[in-house]
N, C-alpha and C positions, 0 to 999 in steps of 0.2 A: 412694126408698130403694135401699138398694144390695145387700141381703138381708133376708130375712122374720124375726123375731129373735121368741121365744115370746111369750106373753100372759105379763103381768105375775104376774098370780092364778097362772100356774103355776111362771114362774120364781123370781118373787120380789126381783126387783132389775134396774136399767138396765144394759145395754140389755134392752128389752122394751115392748111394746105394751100399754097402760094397757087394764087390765078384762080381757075377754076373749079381746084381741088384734083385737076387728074396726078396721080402720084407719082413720082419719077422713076427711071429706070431702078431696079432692083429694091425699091420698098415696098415690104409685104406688110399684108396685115393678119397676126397670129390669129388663128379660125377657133382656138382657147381662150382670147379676151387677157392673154397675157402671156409676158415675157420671157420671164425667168422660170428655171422647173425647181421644182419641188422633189426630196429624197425623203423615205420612208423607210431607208437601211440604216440609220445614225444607231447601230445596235451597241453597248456597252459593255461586253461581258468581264467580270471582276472573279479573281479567285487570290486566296490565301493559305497560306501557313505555317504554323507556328508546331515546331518541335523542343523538347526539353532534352539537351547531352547532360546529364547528370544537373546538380545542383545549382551549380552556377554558371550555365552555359546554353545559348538556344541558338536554332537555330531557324531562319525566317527564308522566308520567301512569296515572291505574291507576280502577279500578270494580271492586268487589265489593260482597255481598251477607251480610249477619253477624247473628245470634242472638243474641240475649240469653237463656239458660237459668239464670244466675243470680239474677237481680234480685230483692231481697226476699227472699229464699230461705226464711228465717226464719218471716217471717211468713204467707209464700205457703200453707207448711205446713199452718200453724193454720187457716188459710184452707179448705183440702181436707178440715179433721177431718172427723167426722159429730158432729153439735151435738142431733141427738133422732133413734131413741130413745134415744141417750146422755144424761147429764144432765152431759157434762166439764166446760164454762163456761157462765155464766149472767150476762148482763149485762142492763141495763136502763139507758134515757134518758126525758127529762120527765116523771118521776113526780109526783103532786100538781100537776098544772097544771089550773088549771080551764077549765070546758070548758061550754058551754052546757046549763044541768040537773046537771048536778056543780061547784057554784062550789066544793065544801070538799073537805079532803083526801079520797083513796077510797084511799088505800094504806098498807098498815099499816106501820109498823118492824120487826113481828117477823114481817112475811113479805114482803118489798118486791116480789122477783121473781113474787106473787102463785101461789106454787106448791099453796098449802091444806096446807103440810106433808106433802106430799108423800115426804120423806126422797130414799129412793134409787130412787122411781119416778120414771119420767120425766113430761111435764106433758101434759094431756089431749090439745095440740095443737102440733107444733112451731112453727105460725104468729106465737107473741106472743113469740118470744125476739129479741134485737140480739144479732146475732152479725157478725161479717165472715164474709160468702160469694163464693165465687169462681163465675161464669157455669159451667156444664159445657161450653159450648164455646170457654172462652179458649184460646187458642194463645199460644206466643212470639210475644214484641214482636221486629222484625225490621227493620235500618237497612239502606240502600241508599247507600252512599257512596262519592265520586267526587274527584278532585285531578286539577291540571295546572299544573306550573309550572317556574318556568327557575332553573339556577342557573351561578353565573359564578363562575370563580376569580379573583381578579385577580392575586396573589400566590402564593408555596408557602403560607403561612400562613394566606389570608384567602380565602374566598368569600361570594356572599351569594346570597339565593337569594329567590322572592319565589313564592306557590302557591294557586291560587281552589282552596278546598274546600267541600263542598257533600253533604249528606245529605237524605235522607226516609226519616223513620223510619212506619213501621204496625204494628198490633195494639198500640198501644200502653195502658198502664192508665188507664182511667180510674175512678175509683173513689167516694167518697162516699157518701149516703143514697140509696135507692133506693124504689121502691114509696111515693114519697111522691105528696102529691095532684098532679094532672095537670096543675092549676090553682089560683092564687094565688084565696081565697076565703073568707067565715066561713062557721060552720059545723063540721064534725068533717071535718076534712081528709082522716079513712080514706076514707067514705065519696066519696069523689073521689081515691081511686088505682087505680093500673092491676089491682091484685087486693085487693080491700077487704078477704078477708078473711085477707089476709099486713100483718101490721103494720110498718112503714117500717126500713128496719135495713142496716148496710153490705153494697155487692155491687161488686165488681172485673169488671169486662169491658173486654176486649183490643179495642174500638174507636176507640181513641185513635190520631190523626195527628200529628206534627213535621217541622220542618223547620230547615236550619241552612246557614247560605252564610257563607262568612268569608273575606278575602283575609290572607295571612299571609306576615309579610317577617321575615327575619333574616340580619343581620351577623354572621358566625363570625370568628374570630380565635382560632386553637388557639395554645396554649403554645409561644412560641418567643423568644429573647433575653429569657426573663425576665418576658414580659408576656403575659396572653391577657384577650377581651375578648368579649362575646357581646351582641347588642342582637335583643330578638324583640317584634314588634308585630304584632295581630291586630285588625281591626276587622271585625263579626262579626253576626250576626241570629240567632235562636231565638227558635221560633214554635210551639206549639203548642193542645192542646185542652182544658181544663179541667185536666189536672194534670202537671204535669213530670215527677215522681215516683212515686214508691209510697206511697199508705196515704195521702196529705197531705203526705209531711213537704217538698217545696217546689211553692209555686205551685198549692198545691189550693184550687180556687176552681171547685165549678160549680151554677151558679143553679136551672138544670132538665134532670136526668137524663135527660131523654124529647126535647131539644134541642140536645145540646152544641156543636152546632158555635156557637151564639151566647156560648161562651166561649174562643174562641179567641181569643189573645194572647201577647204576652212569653212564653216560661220563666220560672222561676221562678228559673233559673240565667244567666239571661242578660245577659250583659258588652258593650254595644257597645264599648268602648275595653280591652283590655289591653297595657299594653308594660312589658317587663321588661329592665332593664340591668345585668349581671356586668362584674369587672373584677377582677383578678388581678393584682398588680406584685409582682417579687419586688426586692429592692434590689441594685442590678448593682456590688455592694465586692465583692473579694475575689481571689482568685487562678482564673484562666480567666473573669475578668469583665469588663464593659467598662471597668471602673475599678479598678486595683491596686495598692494605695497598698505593695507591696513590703516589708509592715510586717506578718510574721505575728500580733504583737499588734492591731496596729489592724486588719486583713482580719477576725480573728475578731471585734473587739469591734464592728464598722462593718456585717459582712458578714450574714449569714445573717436575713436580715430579709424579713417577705414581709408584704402588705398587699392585704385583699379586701375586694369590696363589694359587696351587691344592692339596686340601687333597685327597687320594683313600683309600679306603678300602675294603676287600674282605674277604670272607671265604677261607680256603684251599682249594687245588687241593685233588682230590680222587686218592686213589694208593693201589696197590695189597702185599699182601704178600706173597713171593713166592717161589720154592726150586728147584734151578738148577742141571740139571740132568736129567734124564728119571727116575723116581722111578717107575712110575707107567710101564713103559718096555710098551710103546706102539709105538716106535720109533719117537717122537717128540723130540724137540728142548727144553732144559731147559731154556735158555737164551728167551726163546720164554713165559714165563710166564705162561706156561700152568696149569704147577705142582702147583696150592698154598696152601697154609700149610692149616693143622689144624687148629681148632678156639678150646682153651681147658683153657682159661679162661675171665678173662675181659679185655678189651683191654684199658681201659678209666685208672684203676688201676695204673698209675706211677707220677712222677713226670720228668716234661718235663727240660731234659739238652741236651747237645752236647753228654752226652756220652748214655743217654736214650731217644732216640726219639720215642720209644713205649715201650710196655711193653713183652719184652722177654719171661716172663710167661704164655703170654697169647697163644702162638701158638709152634706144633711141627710141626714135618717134619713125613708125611703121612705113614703109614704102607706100605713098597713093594709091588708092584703090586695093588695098589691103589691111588685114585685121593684124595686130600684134600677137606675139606668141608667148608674152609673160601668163604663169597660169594666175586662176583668180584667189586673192588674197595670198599673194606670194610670199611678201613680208609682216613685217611683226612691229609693232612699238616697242618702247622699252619697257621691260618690267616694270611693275609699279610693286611701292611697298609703304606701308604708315602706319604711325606709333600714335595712340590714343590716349593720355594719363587723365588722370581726375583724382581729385582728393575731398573725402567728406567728412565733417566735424558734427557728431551730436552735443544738444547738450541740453541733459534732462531736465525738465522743472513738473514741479507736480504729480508725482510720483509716476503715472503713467503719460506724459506728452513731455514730448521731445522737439524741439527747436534745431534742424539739420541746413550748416552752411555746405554748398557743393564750390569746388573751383575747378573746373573742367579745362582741357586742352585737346583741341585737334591738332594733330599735326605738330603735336608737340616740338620734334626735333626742328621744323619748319625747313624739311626736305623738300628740296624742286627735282621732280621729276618729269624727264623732255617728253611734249606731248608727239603727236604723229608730224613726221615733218609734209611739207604743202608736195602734194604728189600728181601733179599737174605737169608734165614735162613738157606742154607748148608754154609753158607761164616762165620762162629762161627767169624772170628778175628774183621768181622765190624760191623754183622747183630744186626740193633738198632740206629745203630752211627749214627750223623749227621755231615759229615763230607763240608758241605758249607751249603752257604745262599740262598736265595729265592730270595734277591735284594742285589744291587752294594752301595757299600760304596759312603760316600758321591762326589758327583762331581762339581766342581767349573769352569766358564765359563763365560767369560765377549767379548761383543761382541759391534760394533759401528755400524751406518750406515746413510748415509743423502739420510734426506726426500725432494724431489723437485717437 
């Protein structure tokens, strides 16, 4: 605790210490007046530079070191509240699940959080609340990143340039269920965590490692005679340890809190293939163009026409296969991705439909009281890829303002491509299915605007 706050009996309301204020087994009070510690190494150091290979050719390179002090910001917050003796949020997981000697329900509806009607006292013990808690000694997650690469002009117009990039990220979050059992087991799983008597519940610590290497080429072609054109390819690795992100929301997958490095794998964001190709023509009619048909009617009606376009294409996102529940009985969250199945045959083995988006034979649902042996982020979606067109019409009045119609298209070709299928394999009625897409049907948009 982070200050000594009255005995209930005499305040009357939370915050306060239940009864007479004496504290219960294992709550201290920091003799600092606070919680959380503070670091004074957050150091940055940046270097660069830049060489010249003859005229039209350089070569770059650079190293610094960078913070992330926003991340989650949001939640990070909620994360730092004080959760008792406050009584602010009140959550609870696996209520009514039975339990050796308690096969029936023990939890009532009209007091679920099991407060005894408590009102606005706080609960005898902060130990049985789910709450997200942050470690008191996270620090910033902090990346180390590094480039070297050449680039060449060949024309006024065109260079390309071509650059190995490369990161290692530390302190990174790892997050999920904590204080669950130590070990995969029957029995009452508390009874087998690292503080039996702190019940299992979200905890954030900045122990998380990444890593990221990518070789990166692009073709430039700026705006000149009417035409500009841009081609950028990345092939790429991202690596890390139980979760990409914050709180879950990509690639949170970790089996055993007290082990992580045995879920190191993919990002949850990670692309080995991106290339992306723009293209820009504007129609060369008109007067100071390459073609001038000498015909102020035809120049205007022929002339001021311009035509774009973005292809993307990617590799699939990586994703878990997984089996909701606690099989392994170590009080974790199923929904929490922990459990993932078996690997017991080839996964590449099917043909890709809506109603097969992998291959069902290839994985079961782990023996009780045991963790599955798929690694994390095994599999892939499907490539995604889309075509972007647009077409714009000036048309000049008053020597200098122009009057410009747009008629834009997403998704032009109005490609479906399959999204992740439902990878839940206690879920028999979807596990497999792809039940939506990875991108939006085609979208049509026409837009004006004067230029002065």
């Amino acid at each position: 605790m982070q200050k000594l706050p009255p005995a209930c009996k005499d305040r009357g309301f939370a915050p306060c210490i239940p009864g007479d204020g004496t504290l219960p087994n294992h709550v201290v009070v920091d003799p600092r007046g606070q919680i959380y510690h503070d670091t004074t190494t957050n150091w940055g150091p940046r270097i660069g530079l830049a060489y010249r290979l003859g005229d039209r050719t350089a070569l770059r390179s650079s190293f610094g070191i960078f913070y992330d002090n926003w991340a989650a910001v949001t939640q990070s917050a909620q994360n730092y509240e004080g959760a008792w003796p406050d009584i602010g949020q009140l959550l609870s997981n696996n209520l009514n699940k039975p339990i050796p000697g308690q096969p029936t329900p023990n939890t009532s509806g009209l007091d679920p959080f099991r407060t005894g009607g408590a009102g606005f006292f706080p609960a005898p013990t902060p130990f049985e609340q789910v709450q997200w808690f942050m470690d008191p000694y996270a620090k910033n997650p902090y990346s180390m990143q590094w480039n070297v690469g050449l680039q060449h002009q060949f024309s006024e117009a065109t260079v390309i340039s071509a650059n190995y990039v490369g990161s290692g990220s530390r302190r990174l979050d790892v997050g999920g269920y904590y204080n669950v059992a130590q070990t995969p087991g029957p029995g009452d799983p508390r009874q087998r965590a690292l503080y039996p008597y702190i019940g299992p519940t979200f905890y954030d610590r900045s122990i998380g490692k990444g890593s990221y290497e990518a070789f990166q080429f692009q073709l430039d072609r700026r705006f000149s005679s009417g035409f500009a054109y841009q081609v950028a390819y990345t092939y790429s690795k991202s690596i890390d340890i139980g979760s990409s992100g914050w709180y879950g929301v990509e690639g949170q997958s970790v089996t055993d809190p007290y082990h992580i490095n045995r879920d190191r794998g993919p990002s949850g964001f990670d692309l080995t293939h991106v290339l992306s190709v723009n293209g820009l023509y504007e129609v060369p009619i008109g007067k100071g163009k390459a073609f001038n048909t000498h015909s102020g009617i035809l120049d205007y009606a022929l002339g001021n026409w311009q035509v774009n376009s973005i292809l993307t294409a990617r590799s699939g996102l990586p994703y878990n296969v997984y089996v909701s529940g606690d099989v392994a009985n170590t009080g974790n969250v199923g929904w929490n991705q922990y459990e993932r199945a078996n690997l017991v045959g080839n996964v590449n083995d099917f043909t890709l439909s809506r109603e097969n988006g992998l291959n069902r034979a290839a994985f079961a649902i782990p023996d009780q009281y045991t963790f599955g042996n798929l690694g994390r982020d095994r599999l892939r979606t499907t490539p995604v890829w889309n075509v972007d067109l647009s077409v714009f019409r000036q048309f000049p009045f008053l020597e200098t303002r122009r009057f410009e119609f747009r008629a834009e298209a997403f998704n032009v070709l109005n490609t479906a491509i399959l999204g992740q299928p439902r990878n839940d394999l206690a879920d028999k009625a979807n596990f497999g299915k792809i039940l939506g897409t990875a991108n939006g049907p085609r979208q049509l948009q026409l837009g004006a605007k004067i230029i002065f």
